[in-house]
C-alpha positions as CSV (number, residue, x, y, z in Angstrom):
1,X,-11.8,5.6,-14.4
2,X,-14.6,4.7,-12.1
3,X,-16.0,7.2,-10.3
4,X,-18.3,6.7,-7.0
5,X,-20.9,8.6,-5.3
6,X,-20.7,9.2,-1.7
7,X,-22.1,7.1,0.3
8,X,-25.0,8.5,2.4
9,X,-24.5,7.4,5.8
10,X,-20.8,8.9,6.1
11,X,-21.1,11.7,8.7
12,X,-20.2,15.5,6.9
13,X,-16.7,15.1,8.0
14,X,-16.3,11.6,6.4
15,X,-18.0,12.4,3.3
16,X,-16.2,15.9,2.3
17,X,-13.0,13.8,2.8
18,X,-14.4,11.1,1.0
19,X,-15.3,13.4,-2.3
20,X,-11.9,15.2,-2.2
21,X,-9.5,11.9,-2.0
22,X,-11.5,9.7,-3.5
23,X,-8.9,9.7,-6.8
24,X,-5.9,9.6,-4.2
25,X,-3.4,7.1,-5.0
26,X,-1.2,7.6,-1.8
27,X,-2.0,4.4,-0.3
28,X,0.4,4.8,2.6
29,X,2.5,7.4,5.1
30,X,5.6,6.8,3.0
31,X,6.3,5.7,-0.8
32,X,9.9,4.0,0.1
33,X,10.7,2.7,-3.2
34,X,9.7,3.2,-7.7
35,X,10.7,1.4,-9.8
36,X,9.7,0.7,-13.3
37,X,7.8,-2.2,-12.2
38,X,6.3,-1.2,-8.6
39,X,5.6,0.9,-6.0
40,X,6.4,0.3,-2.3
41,X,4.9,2.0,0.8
42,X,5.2,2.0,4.6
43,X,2.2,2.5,6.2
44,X,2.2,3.6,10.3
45,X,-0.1,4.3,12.3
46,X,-0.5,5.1,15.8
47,X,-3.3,4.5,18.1
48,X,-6.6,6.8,17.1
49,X,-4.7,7.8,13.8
50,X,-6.0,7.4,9.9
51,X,-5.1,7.1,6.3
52,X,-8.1,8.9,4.6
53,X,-9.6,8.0,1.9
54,X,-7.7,6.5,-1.6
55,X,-8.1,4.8,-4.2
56,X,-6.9,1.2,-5.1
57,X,-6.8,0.5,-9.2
58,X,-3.6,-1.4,-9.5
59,X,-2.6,-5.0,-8.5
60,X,-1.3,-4.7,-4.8
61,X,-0.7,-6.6,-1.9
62,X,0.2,-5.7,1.5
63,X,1.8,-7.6,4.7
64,X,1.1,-6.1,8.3
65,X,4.1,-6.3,10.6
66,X,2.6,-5.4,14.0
67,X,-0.8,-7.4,15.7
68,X,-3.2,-4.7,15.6
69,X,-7.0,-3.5,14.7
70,X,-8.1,-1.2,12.0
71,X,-11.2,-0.1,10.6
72,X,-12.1,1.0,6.7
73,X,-14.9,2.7,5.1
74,X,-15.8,1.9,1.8
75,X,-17.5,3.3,-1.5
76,X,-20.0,1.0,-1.3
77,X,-20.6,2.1,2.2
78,X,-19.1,-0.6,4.5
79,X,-17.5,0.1,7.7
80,X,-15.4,-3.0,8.2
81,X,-13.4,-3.3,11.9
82,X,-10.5,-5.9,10.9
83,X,-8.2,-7.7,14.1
84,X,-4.5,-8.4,11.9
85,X,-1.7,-10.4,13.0
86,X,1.9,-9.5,12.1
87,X,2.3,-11.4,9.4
88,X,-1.4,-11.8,7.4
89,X,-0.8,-11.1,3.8
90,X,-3.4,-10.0,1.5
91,X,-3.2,-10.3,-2.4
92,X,-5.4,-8.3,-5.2
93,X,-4.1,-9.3,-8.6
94,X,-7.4,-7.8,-10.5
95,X,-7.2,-4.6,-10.0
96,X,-7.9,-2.1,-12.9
97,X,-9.3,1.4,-13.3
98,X,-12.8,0.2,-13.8
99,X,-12.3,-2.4,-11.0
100,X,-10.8,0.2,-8.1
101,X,-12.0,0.8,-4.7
102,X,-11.9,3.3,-2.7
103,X,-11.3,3.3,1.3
104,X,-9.8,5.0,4.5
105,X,-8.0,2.6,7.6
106,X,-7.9,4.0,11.4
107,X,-6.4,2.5,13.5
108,X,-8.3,1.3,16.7
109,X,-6.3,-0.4,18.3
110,X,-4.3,0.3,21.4
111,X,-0.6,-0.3,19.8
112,X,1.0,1.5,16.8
113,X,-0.4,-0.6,13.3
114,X,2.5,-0.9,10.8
115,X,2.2,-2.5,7.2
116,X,4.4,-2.6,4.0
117,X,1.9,-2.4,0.5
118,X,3.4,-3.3,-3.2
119,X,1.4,-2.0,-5.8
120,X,2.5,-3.3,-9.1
121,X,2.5,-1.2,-11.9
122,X,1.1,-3.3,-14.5
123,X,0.0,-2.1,-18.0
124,X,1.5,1.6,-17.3
């Protein structure tokens, strides 16, 4: 499994939640669904609130169903602010344990931010 530092420029708060979730694989509010084959999650989020930080190692891909904005912080340091339409789709067919990522989402938008994620459970 890869394994990150923490990036430097994450304020105490960030970074404490950053080293003790950085192997979480709750990727959403609620898993809804397992099957052999896959998992499915709901994601909300109201205004101000955030998903801390997990990890992403398995082929996923998610669908937002409200417009909304969102920002992530990454391992590698990013801070990303995102605008989403109900609707956008994202796929990630690649990922592996050696390939993860690790990130949070806040919502900073004014309205609540809703999205439905299916990780596939490939290889397990």
């Amino acid at each position: 499994m890869k394994h990150f530092a923490t990036p430097t420029d994450f304020d105490p708060d960030m970074a404490a939640d950053f080293v003790a979730n950085q192997t979480s694989r709750r990727i959403g509010s609620s898993l809804v669904l397992e099957t052999q084959v896959m998992l499915v999650w709901h994601l909300r989020l109201a205004p101000g609130e955030r998903l801390g930080f997990h990890r992403h190692e398995r082929p996923y891909f998610w669908s937002v169903v409200t417009d909304g904005r969102a920002r992530s912080r990454y391992d590698d340091g990013r801070v990303l602010d995102r605008i989403y339409a109900a609707g956008d789709t994202a796929y990630f067919p690649d990922l592996t344990p050696d390939t993860a990522f690790v990130h949070d989402i806040e919502n900073v938008g004014d309205g609540e931010l809703v999205f439905v994620t299916v990780e596939f459970k490939a290889g397990e």
